[in-house]
KOLVEXDO-126849 format. One record per residue: residue number from 1; x, y, z of N, C-alpha, C in turn. Coordinates in steps of 0.2 Angstrom, whole numbers. Layout:
BEGIN
- NUM; X; Y; Z; X; Y; Z; X; Y; Z
...
***
This chain:
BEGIN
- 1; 443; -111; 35; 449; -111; 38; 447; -109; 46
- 2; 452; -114; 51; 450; -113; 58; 453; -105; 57
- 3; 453; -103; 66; 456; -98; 67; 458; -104; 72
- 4; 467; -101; 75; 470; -105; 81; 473; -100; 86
- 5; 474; -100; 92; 475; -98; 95; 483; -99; 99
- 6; 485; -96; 98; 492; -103; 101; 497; -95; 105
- 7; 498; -97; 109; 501; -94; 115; 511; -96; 114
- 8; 513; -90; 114; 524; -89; 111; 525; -86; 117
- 9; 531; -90; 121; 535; -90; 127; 540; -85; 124
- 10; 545; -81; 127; 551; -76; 125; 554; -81; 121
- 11; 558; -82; 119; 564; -85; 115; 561; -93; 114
- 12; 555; -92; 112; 554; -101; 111; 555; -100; 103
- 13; 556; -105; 100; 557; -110; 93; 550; -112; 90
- 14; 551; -110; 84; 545; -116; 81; 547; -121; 82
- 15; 543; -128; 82; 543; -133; 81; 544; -135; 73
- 16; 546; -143; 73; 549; -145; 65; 542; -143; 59
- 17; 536; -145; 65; 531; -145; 61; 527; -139; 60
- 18; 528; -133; 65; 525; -129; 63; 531; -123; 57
- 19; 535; -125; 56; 542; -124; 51; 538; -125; 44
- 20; 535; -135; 43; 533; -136; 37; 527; -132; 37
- 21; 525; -131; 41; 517; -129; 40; 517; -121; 35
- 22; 522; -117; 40; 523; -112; 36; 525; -112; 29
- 23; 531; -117; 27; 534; -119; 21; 527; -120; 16
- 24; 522; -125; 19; 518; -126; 13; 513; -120; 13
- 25; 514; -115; 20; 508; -108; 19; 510; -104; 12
- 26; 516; -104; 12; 520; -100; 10; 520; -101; 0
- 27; 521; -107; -1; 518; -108; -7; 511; -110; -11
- 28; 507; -109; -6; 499; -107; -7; 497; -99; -10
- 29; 495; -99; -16; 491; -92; -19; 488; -86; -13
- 30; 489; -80; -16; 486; -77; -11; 478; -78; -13
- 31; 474; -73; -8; 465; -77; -11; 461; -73; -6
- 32; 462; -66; -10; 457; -60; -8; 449; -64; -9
- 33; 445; -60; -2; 438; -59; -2; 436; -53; -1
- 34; 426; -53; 1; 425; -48; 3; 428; -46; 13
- 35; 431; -49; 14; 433; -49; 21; 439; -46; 20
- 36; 444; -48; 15; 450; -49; 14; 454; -45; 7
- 37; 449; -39; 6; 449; -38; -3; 457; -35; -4
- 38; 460; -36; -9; 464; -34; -12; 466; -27; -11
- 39; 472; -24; -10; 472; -17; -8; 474; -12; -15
- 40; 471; -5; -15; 471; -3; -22; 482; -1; -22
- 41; 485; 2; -27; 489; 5; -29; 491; 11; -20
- 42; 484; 15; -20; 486; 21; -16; 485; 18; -9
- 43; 481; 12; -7; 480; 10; -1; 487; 6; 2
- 44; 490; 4; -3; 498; -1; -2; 500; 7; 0
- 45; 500; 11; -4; 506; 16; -2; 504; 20; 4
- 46; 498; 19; 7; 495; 24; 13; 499; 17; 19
- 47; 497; 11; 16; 499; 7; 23; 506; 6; 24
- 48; 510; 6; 19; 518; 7; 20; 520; 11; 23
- 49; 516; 17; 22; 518; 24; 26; 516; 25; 33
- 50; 510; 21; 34; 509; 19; 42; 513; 15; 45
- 51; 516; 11; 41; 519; 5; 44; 527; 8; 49
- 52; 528; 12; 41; 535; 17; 43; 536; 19; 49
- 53; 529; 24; 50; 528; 27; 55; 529; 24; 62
- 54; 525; 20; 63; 524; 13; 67; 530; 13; 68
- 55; 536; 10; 66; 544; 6; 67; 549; 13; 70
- 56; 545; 18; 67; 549; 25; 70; 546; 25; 76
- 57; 542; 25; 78; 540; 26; 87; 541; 19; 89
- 58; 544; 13; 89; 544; 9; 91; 551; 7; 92
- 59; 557; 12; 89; 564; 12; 88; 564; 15; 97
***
């Protein structure tokens, strides 16, 4: 898989096709590696709690 680079103006729109693009990402499998490994029970609930964090200093 490329990586893409693509550059978002203030209030621009997806295009039709980058709409379908998401549509078909969206019902493709998720597909852990070693780059990308699946996260344990405790790791989900460490990075939820940073995330929280995050959204509180950014209010």
């Amino acid at each position: 898989m490329a990586i893409t680079k693509i550059t978002v103006t203030k209030n621009q729109l997806p295009t039709a096709e980058q709409l379908a693009k998401i549509e078909n990402a969206s019902k493709k499998p998720v597909s852990f590696d070693e780059d990308c490994p699946e996260l344990t029970p405790d790791q989900q609930t460490a990075f939820k709690a940073l995330a929280k964090l995050r959204d509180v200093k950014r209010a």
